[in-house]
Backbone of each chain as ProteinMPNN parsed JSONL, in Angstrom:
{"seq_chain_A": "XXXXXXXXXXXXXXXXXXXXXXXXXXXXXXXXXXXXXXXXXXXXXXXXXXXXXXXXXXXXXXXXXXXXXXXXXXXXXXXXXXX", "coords_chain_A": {"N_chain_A": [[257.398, 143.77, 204.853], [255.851, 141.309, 203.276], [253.595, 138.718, 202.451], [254.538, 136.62, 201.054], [257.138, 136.934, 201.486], [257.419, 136.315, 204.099], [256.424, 133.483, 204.077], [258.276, 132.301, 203.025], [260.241, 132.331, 204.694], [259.029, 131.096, 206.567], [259.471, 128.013, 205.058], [262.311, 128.126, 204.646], [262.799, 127.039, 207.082], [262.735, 123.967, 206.442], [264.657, 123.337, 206.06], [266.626, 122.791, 208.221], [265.793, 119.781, 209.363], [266.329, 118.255, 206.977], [269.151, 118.61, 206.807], [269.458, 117.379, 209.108], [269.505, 114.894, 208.44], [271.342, 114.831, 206.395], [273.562, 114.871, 207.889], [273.424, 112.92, 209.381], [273.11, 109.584, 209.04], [272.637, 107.036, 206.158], [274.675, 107.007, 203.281], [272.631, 106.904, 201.272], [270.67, 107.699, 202.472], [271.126, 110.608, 202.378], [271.458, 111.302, 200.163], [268.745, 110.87, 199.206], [267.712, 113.165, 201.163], [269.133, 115.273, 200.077], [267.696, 115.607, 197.76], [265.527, 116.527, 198.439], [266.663, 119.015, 199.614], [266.874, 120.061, 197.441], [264.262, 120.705, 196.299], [263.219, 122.108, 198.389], [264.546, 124.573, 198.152], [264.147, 125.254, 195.746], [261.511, 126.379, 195.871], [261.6, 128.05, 197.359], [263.181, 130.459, 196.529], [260.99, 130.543, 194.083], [259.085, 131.906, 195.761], [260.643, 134.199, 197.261], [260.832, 135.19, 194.961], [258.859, 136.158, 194.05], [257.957, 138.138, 196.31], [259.845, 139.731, 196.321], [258.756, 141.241, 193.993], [260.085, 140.76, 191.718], [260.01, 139.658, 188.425], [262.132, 138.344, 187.095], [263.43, 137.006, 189.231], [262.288, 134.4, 189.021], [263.635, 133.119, 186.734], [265.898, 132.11, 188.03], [264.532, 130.048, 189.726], [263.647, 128.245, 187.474], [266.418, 127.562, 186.006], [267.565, 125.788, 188.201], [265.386, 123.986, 189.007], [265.683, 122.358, 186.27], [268.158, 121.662, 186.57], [268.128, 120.219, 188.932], [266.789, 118.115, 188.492], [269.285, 116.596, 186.515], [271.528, 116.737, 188.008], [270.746, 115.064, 190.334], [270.249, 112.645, 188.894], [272.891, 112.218, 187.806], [273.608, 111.738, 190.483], [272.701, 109.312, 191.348], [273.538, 107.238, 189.536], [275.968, 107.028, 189.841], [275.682, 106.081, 192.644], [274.898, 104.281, 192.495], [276.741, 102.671, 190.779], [279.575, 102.936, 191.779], [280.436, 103.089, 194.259]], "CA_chain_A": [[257.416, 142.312, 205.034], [254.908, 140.769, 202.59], [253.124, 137.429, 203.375], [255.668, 135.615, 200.483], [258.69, 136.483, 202.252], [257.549, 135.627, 205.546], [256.058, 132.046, 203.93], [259.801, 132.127, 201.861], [261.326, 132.476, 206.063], [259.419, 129.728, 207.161], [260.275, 127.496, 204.496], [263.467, 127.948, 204.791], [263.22, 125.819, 208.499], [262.512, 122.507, 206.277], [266.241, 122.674, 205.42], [266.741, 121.767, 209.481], [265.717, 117.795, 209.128], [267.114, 117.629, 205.433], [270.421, 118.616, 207.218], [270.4, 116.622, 209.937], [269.651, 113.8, 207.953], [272.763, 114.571, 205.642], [274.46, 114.526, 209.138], [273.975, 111.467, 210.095], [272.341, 108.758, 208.092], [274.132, 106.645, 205.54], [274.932, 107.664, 202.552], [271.75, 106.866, 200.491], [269.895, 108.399, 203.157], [271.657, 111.399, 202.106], [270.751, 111.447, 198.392], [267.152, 111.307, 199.607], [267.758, 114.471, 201.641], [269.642, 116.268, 198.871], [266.468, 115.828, 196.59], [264.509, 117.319, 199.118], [266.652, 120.36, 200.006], [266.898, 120.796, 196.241], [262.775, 121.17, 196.112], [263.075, 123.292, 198.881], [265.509, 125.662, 197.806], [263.366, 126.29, 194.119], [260.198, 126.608, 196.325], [262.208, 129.671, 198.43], [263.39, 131.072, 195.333], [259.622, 131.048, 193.554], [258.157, 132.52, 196.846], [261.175, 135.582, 197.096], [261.172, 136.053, 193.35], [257.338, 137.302, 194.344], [257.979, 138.8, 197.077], [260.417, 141.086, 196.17], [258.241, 141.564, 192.943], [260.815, 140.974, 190.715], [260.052, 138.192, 188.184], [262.97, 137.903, 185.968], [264.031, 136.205, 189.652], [261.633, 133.45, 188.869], [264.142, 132.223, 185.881], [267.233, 131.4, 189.154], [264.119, 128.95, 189.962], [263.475, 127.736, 186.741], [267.208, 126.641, 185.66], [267.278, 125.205, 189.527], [264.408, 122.768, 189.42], [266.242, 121.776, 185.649], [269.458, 121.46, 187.395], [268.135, 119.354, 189.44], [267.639, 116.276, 187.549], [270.306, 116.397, 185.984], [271.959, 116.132, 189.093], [270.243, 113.991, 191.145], [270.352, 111.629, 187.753], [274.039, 111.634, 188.236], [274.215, 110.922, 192.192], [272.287, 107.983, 191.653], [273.765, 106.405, 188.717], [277.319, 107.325, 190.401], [276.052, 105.275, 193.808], [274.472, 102.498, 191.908], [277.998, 101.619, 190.994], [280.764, 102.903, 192.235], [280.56, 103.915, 195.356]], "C_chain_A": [[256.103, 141.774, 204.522], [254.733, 139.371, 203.105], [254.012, 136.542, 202.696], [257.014, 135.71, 201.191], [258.764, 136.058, 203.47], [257.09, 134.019, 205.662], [257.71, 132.035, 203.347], [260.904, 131.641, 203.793], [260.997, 131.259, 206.851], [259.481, 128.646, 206.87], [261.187, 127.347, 204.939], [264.247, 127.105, 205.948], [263.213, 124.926, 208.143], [264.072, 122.263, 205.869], [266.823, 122.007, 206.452], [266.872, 120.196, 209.028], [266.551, 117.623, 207.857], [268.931, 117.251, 206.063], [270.965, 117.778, 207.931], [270.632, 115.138, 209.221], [270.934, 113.226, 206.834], [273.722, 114.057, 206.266], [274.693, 113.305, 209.536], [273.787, 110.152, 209.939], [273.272, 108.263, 206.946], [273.681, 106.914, 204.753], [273.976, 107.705, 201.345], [271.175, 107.314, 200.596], [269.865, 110.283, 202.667], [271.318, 112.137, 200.537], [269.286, 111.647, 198.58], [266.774, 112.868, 199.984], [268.367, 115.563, 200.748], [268.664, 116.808, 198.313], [265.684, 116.642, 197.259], [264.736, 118.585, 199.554], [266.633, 121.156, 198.553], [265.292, 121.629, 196.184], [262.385, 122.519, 196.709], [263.123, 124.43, 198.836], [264.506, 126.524, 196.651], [262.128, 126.866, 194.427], [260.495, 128.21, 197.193], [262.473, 130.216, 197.219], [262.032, 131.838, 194.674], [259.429, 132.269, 194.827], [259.184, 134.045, 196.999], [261.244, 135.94, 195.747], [259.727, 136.905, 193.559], [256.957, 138.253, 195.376], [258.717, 140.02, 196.961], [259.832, 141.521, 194.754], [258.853, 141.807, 191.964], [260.627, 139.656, 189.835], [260.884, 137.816, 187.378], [264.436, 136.797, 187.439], [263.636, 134.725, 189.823], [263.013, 132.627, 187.742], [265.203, 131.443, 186.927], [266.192, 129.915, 188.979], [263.765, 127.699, 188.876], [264.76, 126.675, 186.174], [267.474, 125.546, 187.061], [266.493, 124.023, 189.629], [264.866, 122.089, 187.953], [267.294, 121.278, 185.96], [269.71, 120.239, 188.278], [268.224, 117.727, 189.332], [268.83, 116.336, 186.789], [271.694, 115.692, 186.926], [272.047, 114.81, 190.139], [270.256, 112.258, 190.488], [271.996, 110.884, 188.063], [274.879, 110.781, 189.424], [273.664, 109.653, 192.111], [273.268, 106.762, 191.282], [275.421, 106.49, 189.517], [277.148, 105.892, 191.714], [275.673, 103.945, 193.576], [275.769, 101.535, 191.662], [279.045, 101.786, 191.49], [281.18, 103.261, 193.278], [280.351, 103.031, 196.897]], "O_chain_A": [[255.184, 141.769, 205.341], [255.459, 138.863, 203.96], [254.44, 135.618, 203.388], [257.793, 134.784, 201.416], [259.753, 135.545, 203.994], [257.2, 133.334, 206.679], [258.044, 130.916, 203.736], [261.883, 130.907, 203.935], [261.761, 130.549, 207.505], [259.56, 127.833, 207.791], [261.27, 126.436, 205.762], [265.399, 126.675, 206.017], [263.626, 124.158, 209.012], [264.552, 121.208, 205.455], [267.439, 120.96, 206.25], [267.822, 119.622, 208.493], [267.453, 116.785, 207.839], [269.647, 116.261, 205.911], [272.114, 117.338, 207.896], [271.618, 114.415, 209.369], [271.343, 112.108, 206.519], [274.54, 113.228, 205.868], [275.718, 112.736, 209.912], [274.344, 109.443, 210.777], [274.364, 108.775, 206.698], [272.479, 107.177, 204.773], [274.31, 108.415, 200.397], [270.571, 107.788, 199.634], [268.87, 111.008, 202.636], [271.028, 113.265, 200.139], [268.715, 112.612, 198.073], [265.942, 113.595, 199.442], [267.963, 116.723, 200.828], [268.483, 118.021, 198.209], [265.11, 117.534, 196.634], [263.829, 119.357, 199.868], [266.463, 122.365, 198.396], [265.157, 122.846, 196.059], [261.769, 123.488, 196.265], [262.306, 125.272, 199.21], [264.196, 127.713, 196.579], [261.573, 127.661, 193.669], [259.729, 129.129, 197.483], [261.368, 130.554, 196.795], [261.833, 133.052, 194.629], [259.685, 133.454, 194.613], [258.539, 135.084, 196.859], [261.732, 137.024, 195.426], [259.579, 138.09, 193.261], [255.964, 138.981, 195.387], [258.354, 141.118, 197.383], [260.591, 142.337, 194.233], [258.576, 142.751, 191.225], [261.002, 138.594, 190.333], [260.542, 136.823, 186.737], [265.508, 136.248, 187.187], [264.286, 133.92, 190.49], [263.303, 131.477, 188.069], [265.389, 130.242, 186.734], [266.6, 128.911, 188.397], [263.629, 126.521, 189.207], [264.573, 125.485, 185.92], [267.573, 124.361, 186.743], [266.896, 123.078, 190.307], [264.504, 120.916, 188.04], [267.423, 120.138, 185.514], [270.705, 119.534, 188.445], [268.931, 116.778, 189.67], [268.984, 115.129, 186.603], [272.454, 114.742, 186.738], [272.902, 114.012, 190.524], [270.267, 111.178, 191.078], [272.303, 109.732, 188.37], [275.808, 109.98, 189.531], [274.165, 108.802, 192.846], [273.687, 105.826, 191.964], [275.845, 105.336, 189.583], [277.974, 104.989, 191.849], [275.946, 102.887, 194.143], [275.973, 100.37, 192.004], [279.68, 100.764, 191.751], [282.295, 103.776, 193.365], [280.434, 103.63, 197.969]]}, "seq_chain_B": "XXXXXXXXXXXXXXXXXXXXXXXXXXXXXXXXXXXXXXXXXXXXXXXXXXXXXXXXXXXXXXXXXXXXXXXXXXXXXXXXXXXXXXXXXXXXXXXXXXXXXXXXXXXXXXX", "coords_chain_B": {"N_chain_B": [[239.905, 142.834, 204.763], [240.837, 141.818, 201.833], [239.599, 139.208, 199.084], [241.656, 138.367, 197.698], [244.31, 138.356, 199.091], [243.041, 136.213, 201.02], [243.142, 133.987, 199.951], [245.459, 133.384, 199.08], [246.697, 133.649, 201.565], [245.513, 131.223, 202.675], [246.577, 129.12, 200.9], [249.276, 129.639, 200.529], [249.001, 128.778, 203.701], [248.683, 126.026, 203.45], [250.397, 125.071, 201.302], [253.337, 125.584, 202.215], [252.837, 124.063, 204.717], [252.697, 121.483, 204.045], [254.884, 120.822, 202.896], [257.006, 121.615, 205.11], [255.714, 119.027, 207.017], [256.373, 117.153, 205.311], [259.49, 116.829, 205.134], [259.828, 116.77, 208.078], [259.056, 114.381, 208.052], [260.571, 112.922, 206.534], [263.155, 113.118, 208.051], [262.075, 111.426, 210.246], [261.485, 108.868, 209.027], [262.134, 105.546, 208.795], [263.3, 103.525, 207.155], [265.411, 103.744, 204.066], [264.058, 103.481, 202.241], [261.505, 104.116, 202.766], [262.01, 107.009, 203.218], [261.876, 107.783, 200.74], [259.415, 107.853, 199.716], [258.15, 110.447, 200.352], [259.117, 112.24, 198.68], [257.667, 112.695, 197.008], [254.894, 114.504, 197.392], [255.977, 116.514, 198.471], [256.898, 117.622, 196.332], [255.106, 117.722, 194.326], [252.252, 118.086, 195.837], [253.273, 120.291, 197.597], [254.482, 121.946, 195.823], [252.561, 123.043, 193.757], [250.849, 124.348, 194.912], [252.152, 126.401, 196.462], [252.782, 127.478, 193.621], [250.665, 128.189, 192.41], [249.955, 129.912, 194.163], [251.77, 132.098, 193.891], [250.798, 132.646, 191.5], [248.604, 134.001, 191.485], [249.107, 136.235, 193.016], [250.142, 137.518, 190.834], [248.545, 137.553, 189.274], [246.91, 139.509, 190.039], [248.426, 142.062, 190.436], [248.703, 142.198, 187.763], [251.03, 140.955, 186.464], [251.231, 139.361, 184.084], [253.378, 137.477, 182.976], [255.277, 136.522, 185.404], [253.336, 134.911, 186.258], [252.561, 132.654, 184.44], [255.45, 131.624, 184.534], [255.696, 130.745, 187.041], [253.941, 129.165, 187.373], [255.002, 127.352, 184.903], [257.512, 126.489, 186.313], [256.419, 125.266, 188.231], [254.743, 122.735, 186.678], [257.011, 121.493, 185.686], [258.417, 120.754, 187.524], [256.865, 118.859, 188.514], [256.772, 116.735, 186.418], [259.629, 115.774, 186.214], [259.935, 114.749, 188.977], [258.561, 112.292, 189.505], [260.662, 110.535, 187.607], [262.862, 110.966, 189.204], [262.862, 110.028, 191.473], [262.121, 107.444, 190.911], [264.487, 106.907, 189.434], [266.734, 106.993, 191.712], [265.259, 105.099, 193.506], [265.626, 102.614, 191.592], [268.683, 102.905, 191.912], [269.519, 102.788, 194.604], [268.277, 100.237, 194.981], [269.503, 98.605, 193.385], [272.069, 98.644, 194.198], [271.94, 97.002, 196.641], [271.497, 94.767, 196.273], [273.669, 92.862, 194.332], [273.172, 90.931, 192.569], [271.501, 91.831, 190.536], [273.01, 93.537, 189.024], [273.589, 95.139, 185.736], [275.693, 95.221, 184.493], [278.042, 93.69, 185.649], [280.836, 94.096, 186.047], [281.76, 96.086, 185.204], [282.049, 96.64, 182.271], [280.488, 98.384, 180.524], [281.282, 101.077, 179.964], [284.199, 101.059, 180.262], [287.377, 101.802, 178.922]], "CA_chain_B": [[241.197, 142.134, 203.441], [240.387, 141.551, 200.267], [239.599, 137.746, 198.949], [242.591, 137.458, 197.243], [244.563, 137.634, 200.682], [242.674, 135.239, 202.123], [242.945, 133.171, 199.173], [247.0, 133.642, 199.203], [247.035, 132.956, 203.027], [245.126, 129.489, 202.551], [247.116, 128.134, 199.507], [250.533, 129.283, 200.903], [250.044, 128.168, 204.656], [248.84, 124.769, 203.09], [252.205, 124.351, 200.711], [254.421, 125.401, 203.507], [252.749, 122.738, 205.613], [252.732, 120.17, 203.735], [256.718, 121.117, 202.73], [257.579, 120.999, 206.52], [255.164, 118.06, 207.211], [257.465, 116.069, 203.971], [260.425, 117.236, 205.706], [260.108, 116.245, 209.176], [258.937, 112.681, 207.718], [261.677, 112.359, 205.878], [263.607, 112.771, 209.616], [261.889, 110.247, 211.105], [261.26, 107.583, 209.245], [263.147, 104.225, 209.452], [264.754, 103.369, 206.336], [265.801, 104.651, 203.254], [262.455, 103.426, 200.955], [260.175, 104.924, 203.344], [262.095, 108.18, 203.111], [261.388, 108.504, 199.127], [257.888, 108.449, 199.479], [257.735, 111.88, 200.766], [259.058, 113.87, 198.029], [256.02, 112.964, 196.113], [254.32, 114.969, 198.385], [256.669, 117.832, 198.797], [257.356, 118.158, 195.131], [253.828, 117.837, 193.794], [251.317, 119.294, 196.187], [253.663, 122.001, 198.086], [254.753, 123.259, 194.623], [251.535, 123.516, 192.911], [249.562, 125.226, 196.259], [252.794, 128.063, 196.203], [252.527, 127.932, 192.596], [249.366, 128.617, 192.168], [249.412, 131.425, 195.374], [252.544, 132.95, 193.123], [250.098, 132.722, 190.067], [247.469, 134.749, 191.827], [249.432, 137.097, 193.052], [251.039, 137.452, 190.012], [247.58, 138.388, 188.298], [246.454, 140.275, 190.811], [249.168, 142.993, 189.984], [248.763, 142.263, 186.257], [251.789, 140.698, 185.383], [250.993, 137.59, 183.411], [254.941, 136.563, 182.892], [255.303, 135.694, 186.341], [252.38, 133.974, 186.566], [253.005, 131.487, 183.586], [256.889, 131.23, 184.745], [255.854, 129.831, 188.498], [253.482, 127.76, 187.094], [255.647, 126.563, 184.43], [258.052, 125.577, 187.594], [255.748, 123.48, 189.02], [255.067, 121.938, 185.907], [258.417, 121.004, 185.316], [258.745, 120.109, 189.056], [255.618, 117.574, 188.273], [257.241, 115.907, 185.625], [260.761, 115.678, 186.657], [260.025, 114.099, 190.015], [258.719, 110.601, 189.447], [261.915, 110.406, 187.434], [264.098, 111.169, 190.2], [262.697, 109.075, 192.622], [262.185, 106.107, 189.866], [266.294, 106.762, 188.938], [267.213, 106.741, 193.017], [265.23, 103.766, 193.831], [266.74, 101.744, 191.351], [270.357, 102.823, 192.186], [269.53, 102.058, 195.477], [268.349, 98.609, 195.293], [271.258, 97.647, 192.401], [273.912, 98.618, 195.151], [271.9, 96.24, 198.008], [271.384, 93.564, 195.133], [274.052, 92.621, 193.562], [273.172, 89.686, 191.563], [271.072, 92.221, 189.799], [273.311, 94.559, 188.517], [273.599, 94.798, 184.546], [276.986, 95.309, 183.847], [279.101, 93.764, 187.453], [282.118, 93.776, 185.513], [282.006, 97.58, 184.675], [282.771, 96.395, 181.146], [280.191, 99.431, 179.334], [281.869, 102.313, 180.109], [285.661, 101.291, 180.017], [287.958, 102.532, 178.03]], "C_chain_B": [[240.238, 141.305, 203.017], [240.056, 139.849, 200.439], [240.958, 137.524, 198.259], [243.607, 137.472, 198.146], [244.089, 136.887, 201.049], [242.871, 134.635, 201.125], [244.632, 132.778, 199.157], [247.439, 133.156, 200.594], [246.945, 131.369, 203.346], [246.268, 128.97, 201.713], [248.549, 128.441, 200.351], [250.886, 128.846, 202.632], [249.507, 126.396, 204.428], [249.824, 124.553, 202.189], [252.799, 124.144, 201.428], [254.284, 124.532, 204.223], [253.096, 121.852, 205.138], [254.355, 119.916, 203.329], [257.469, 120.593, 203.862], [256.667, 119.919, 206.684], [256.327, 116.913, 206.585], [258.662, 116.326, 204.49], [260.659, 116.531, 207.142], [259.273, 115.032, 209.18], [259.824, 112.293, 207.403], [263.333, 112.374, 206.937], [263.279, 111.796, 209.971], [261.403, 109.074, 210.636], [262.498, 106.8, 209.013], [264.196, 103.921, 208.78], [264.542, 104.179, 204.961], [264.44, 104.48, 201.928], [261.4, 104.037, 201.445], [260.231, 106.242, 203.204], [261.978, 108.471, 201.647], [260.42, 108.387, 199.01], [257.586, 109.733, 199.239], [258.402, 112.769, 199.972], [258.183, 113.829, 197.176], [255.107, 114.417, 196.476], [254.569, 116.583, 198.203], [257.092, 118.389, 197.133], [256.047, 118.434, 194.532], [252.904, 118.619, 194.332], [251.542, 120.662, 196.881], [253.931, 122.748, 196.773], [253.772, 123.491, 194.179], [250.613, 124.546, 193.709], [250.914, 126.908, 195.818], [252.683, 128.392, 195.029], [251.573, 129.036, 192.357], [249.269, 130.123, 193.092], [250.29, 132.488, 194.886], [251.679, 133.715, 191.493], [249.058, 134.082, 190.132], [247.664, 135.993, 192.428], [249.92, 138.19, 191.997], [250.048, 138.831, 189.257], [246.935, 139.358, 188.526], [247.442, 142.18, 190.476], [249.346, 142.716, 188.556], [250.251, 142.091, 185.176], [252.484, 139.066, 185.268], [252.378, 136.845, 183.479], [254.927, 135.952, 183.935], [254.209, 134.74, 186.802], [252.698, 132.784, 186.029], [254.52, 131.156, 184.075], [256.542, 130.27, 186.365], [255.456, 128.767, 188.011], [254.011, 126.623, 185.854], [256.725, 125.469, 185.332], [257.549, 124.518, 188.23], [255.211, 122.141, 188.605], [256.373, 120.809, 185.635], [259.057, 119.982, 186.766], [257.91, 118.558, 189.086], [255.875, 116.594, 187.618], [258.613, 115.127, 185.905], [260.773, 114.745, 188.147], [259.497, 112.572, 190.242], [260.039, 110.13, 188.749], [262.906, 110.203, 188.184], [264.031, 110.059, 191.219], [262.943, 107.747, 192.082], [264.151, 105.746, 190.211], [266.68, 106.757, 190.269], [266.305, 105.558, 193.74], [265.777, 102.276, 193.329], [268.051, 101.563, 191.965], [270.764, 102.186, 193.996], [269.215, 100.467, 195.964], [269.23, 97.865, 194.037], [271.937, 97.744, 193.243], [273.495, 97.856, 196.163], [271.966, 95.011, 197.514], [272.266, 93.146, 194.28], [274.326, 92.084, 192.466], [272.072, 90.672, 190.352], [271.346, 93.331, 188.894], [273.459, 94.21, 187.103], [275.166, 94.739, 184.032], [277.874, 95.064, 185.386], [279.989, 94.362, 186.947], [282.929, 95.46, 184.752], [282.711, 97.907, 183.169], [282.304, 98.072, 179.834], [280.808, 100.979, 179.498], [283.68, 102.106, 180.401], [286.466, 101.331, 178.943], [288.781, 101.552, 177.028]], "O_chain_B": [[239.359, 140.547, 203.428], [240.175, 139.246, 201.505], [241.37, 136.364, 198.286], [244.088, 136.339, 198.16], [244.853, 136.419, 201.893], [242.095, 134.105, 201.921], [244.848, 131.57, 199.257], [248.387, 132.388, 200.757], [247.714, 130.587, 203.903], [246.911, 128.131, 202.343], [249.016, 127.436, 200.889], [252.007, 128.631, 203.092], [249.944, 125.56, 205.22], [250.247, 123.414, 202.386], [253.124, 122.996, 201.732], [255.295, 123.949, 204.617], [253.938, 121.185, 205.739], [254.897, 118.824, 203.501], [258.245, 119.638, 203.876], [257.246, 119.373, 205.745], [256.952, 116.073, 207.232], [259.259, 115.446, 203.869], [261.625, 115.785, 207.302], [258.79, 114.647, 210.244], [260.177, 111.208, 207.865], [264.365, 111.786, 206.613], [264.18, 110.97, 210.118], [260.934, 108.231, 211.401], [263.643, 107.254, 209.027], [265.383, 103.901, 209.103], [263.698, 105.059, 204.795], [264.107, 105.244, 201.021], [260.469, 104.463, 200.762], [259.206, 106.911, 203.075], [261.998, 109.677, 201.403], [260.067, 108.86, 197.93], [256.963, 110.177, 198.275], [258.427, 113.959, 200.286], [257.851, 114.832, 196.544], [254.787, 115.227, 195.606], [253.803, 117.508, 197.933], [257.549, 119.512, 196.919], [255.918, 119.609, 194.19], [252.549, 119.656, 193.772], [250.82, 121.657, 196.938], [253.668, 123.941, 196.621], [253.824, 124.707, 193.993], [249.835, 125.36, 193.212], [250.687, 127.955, 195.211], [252.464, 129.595, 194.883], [251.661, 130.251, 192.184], [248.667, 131.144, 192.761], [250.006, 133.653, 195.164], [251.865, 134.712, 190.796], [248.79, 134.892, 189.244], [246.758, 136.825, 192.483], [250.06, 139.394, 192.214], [250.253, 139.996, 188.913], [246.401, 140.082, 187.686], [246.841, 143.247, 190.355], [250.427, 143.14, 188.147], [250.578, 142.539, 184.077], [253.304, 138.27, 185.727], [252.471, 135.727, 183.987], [254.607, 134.767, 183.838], [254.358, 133.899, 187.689], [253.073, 131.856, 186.745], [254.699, 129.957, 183.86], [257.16, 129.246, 186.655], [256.042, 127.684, 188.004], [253.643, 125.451, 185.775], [256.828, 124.247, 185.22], [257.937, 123.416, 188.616], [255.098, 121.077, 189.214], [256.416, 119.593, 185.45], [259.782, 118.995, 186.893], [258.289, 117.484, 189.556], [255.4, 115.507, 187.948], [258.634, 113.9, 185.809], [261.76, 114.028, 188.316], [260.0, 111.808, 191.066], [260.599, 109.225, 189.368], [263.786, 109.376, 187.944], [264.954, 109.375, 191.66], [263.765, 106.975, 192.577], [264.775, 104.885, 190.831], [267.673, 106.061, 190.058], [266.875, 105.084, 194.722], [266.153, 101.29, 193.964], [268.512, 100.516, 192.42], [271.703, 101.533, 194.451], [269.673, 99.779, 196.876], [269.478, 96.662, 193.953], [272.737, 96.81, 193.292], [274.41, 97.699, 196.973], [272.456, 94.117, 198.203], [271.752, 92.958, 193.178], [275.177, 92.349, 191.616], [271.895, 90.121, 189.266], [270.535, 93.954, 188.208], [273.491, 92.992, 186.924], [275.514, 94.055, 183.07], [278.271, 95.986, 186.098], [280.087, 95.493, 187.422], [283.966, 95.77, 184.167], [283.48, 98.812, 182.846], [282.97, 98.623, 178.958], [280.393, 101.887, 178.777], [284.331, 103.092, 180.745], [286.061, 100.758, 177.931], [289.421, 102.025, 176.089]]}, "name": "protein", "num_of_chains": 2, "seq": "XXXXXXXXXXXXXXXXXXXXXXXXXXXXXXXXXXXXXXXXXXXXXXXXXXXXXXXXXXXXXXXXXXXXXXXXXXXXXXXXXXXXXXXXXXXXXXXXXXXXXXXXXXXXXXXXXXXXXXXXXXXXXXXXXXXXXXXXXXXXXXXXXXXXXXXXXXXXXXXXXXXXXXXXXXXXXXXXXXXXXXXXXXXXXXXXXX"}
């Protein structure tokens, strides 16, 4: 148990609030919290791609944090109008 | 233990904080403009602190790829995130505003 996977474990508690806020908050609120479990997620990724000392698991984080805008581009422009 | 443990301990339990800190703000505050402040925060200085503590680990075992690949991530994370927030504050105040939308009539995209 290296010090990245045990920073990668307690990370992984900021997904709590993101969640509840998906839970229960209206639906813009929600897009906010998306963006933020996205960050999270590529930040757990970096931190076990070094922990398990493998770095060809660094690229998951790399298309991941590209992925993201792309995404997040779409939820907007999606709630801006039609939604 | 070495300095570059202690140097690895500092940098990643200041990301992680400031990660959960941006996190359980983005719980409690009020409305929905106050909660996009905080991924400034959580995108910029938690990624660049783990970056950087991935970077140093990286070099520390002598292998440069992963070093340049985190910190390309957090690059990319750096750039990409005023974008996001920019493109979700608009969309959010066109859908509370209506008199300011550009196209009401959903005329540019129909068929």
């Amino acid at each position: 148990m290296n010090i990245f996977l045990l920073a990668a474990s307690v990370l992984v508690i900021g997904f709590i609030p993101c969640g509840i806020v998906c839970l229960r908050n209206a639906i813009v609120d929600r897009l906010v919290a998306l963006e933020m479990a996205s960050i999270i997620a590529t930040l757990v990724l970096v931190m076990l791609a070094e922990g398990f000392r493998r770095g060809i698991y660094l690229d998951v984080a790399l298309t991941l944090v590209i992925l993201n805008l792309a995404g997040t581009l779409a939820f907007a422009r999606f709630l801006e109008r039609w939604l | 233990m070495s300095e570059h443990v202690i140097v690895l301990m500092l940098l990643l339990t200041a990301g992680v904080g400031i990660e959960l800190i941006c996190c359980l703000a983005l719980w409690v505050m009020p409305n929905v403009y106050a909660r996009l402040h905080y991924l400034a925060p959580a995108s910029i200085f938690g990624a660049v602190m783990i970056a950087a503590a991935v970077a140093v680990e990286a070099v520390v075992i002598k292998d440069a790829n992963s070093a340049i690949k985190a910190l390309l991530i957090a690059a990319v994370m750096m750039v990409t995130s005023p974008v996001i927030t920019h493109a979700t504050a608009r969309g959010i105040h066109t859908r509370d505003n209506e008199h300011l939308r550009t196209d009401p009539a959903g005329e540019e995209n129909a068929s």
